[in-house]
N, C-alpha and C positions, 0 to 999 in steps of 0.2 A: 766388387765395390758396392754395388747394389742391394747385396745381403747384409755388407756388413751396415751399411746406412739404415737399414729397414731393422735391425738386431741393435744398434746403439738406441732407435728413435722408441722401438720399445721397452728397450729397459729404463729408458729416462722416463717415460710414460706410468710405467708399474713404480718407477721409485716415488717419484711425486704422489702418485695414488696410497702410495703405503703410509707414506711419511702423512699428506693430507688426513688419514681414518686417524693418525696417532695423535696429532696434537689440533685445537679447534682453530687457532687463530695463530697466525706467524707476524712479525713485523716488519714491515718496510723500511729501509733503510735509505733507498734514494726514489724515494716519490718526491713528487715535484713539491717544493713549498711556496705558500699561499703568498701570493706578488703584494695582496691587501689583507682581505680578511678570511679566505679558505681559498677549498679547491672540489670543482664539481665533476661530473663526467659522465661517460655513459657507455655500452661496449660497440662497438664495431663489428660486422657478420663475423669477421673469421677469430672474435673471442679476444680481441688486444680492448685495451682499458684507451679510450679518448679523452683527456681531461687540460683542465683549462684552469688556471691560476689566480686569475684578473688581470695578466699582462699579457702571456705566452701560452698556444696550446701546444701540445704534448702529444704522443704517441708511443704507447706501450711499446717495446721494441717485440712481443711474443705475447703470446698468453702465458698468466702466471709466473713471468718475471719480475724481477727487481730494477729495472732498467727502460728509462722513458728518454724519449726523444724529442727534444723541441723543433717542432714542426713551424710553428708562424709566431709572430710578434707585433705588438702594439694594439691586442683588442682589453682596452684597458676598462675595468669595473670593477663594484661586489659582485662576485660571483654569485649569482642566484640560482643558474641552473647552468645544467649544458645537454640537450637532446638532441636526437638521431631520426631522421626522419627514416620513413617505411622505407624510402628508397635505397639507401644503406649506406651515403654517402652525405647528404645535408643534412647540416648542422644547424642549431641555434646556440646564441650564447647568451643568457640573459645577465645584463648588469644592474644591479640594483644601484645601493645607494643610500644616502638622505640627506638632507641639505643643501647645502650649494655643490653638491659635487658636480662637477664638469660630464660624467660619464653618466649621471642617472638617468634612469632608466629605458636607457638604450639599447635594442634586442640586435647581436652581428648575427649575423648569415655567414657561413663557413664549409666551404665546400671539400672532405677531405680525397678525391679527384683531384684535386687543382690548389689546394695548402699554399696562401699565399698571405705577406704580412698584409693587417691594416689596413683598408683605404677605406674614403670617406661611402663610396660605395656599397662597400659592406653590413651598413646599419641598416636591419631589413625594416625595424618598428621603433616606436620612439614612446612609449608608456607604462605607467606604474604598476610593476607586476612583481611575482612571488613566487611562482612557478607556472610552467607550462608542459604538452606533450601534444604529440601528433597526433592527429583523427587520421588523417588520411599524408599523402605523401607532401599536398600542399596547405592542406589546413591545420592550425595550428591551436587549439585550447589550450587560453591563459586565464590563469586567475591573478587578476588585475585589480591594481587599487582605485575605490571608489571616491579618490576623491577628499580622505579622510584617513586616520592613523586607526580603524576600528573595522570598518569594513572591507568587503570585496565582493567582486563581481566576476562569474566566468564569461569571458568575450572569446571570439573564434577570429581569427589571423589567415588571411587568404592572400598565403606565398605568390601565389600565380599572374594576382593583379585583379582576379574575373571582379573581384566584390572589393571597393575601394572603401579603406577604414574598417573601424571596430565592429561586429555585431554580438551582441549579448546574448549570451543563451540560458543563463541559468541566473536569476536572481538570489541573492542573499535575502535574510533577515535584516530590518536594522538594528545594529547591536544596542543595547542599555547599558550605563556603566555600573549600575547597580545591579544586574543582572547575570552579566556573563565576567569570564574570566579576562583582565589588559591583553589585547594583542600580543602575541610574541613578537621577539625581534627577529626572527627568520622564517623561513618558508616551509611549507607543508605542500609536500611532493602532489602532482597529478600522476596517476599511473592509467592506463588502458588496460584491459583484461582482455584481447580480443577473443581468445576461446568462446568466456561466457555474455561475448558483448556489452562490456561495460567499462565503464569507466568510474575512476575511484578518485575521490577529493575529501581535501578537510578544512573543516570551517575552520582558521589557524584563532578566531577570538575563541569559541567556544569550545573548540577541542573534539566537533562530534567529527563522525567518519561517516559519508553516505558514498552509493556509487547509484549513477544514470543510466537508464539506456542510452547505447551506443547509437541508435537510430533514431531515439527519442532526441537525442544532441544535433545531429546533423537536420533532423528534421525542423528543429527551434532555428538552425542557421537560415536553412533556405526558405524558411517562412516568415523570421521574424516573428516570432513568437517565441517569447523566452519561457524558459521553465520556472516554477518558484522551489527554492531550497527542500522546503519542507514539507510539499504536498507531493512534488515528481522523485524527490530521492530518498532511494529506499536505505533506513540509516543499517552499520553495521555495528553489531554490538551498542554500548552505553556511550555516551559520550564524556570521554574523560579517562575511559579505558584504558586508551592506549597511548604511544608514545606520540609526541607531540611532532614526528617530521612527516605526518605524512607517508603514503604506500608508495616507494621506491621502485616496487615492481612484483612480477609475479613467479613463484619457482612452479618447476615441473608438475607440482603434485596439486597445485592449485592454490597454494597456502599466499599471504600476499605479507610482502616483509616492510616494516616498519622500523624506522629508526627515530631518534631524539631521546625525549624525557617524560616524565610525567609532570612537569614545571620547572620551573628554576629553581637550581639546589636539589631537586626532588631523582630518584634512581632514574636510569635510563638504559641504555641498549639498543639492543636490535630485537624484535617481537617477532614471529611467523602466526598469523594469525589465519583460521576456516573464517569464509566470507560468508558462508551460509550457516551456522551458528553466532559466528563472533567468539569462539572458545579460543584464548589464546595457546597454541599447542608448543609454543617453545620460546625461552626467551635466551640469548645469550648474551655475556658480557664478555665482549673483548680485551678490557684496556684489565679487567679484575677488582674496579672502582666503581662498578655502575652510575658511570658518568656522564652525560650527554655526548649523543652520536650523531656523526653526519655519515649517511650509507649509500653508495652505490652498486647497482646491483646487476649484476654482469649474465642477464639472460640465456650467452652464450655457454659458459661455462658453470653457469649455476652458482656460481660459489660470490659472494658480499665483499665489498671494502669498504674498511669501517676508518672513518677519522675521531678522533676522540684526543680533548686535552694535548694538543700536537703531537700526536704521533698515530701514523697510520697500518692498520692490521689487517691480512687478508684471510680469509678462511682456508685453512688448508697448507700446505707446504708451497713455498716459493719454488723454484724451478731454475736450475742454469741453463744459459744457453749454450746447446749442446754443441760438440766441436765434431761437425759432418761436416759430408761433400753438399752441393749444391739440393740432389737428388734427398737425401735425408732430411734438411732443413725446409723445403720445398713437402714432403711427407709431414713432418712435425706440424709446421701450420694445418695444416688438413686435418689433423688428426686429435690435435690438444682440445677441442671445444669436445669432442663426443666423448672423449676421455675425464675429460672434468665432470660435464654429467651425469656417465657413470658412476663416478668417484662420489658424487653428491647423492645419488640415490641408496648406493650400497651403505654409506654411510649414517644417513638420517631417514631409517625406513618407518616414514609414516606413513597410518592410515590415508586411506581414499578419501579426499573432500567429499561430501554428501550434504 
């Protein structure tokens, strides 16, 4: 029984990998759909997709399946982000918003340990924000609204209680409306690069892309001393360059993936972009429209999920779940994130970041 569990879990293995080299993007058929206005997420250690609606969060039933599970209910919002703390289990959900809405801008805390609906508990922060990511397992960088439909400012979030309210760490420019490009209407991802200690943001008025030291950040928190945009961050590439959502995350090889547009109306996708050039080294189109993209990007397994025009694409072949003993499905988990990987390296071999 053992054999044959360890002999199905890798031919499902190799199948997916084969299928994955042969076609770039597959479609989702039962991903969750958006309760309001989309759907965010982020991956979990062992490679399943965590995502969140505006109503209900969700839980990939496997890596690289077609199959989610509603885990909890009533964390209602826009969806603006949804991230994973270092610890591998807390969550944030950020809800945006605008107007009178009843839910704006209220950040849940969501512990996937203990998956439980709603309560009024739950609401870890209560301000205008547009994205965020984790420093540390308790701190939390947001880029948050100043105030204004033009600006932003990054402020630091301290889960734990030690530091009560907001601290600033990174000043913006103030925007001109003569000068820079209207605000978008959605968000431009924070990502971490911890390898090369930094952290990646985009001004969403302007459209530039800089990343901070990572010690330079935490150093602004515990001193109060904020950084300014344009004299501490070191920018990547042109601004304007690249696709308007913001760096999603970072793949194996160093490259940092970017989704949206180049404006409204204007082509879009998903970019891979070298952070120490700025050379954009690959761009893909999912949907076959170069349409605007919402991407999350799945650390574990390497491989992007791409929303676009309602309907959601994954890189690579979907996967069934396989019909094992306890022993083989218990292997499967174990074994689908290093396989994906794989899959991702043999498949898109690029050069070495330099």
């Amino acid at each position: 029984m053992r054999t044959l569990s360890f002999c199905l879990t890798l031919a499902v293995l190799l199948s997916a990998s084969a299928l994955a080299a042969a076609a770039d993007f597959t479609r989702h058929d039962h991903f969750p759909s958006p309760a309001r206005y989309g759907v965010v997420g982020s991956a979990l250690p062992d490679g399943r997709l965590l995502l969140w609606n505006g109503e209900q969060v969700y839980a990939q039933e496997m890596p690289g399946v077609d199959q989610f599970r509603a885990m909890a209910s009533g964390y209602a919002g826009d969806p603006a982000f949804l991230i994973l703390s270092p610890d591998g289990h807390t969550a944030l959900l950020g809800a945006g918003g605008y107007g009178t809405d009843p839910f704006l801008d209220k950040i849940y805390r969501y512990d996937t340990n203990n998956p439980r609906d709603y309560a009024p508990d739950a609401v870890a922060a209560e301000i205008p924000h547009f994205a965020a990511t984790f420093l540390t397992d308790t701190l939390v960088l947001i880029d948050a609204g100043a105030g204004d439909w033009v600006n932003s400012v990054l402020v630091v979030l301290d889960l734990s209680g030690a530091k009560s309210g907001l601290v600033p760490v990174v000043l913006k420019p103030s925007a001109k409306a003569d000068t820079v490009l209207p605000k978008p209407g959605y968000s431009a991802a924070l990502s971490v690069d911890r390898a090369r200690g930094r952290v990646y943001a985009m001004d969403a008025a302007s459209l530039e892309l800089r990343w901070f030291s990572f010690a330079a950040l935490l150093n602004a928190y515990n001193t109060h001393t904020p950084l300014e945009w344009a004299t501490d961050g070191t920018p990547v590439g042109a601004p304007g360059q690249y696709f308007n959502g913001g760096v999603s995350g970072i793949t194996p090889e160093g490259y940092l993936v970017i989704g949206g547009a180049l404006g409204w109306g204007l082509a879009g996708g998903v970019q891979y972009v070298n952070p120490e050039s700025g050379a954009i080294v690959q761009t893909q189109d999912p949907s076959g429209r170069q349409a605007y993209t919402s991407v999350i990007y799945n650390g574990v397994t390497g491989r992007v999920t791409v929303m676009s025009e309602g309907l959601t694409y994954v890189e690579g072949a979907l996967s069934e779940l396989p019909v094992a003993g306890s022993l083989g499905l218990t292997f499967l988990m174990a074994a689908f994130p290093a396989a994906f990987v794989l899959r991702r390296r043999w498949a898109r071999p690029w050069p070495a970041v330099r």
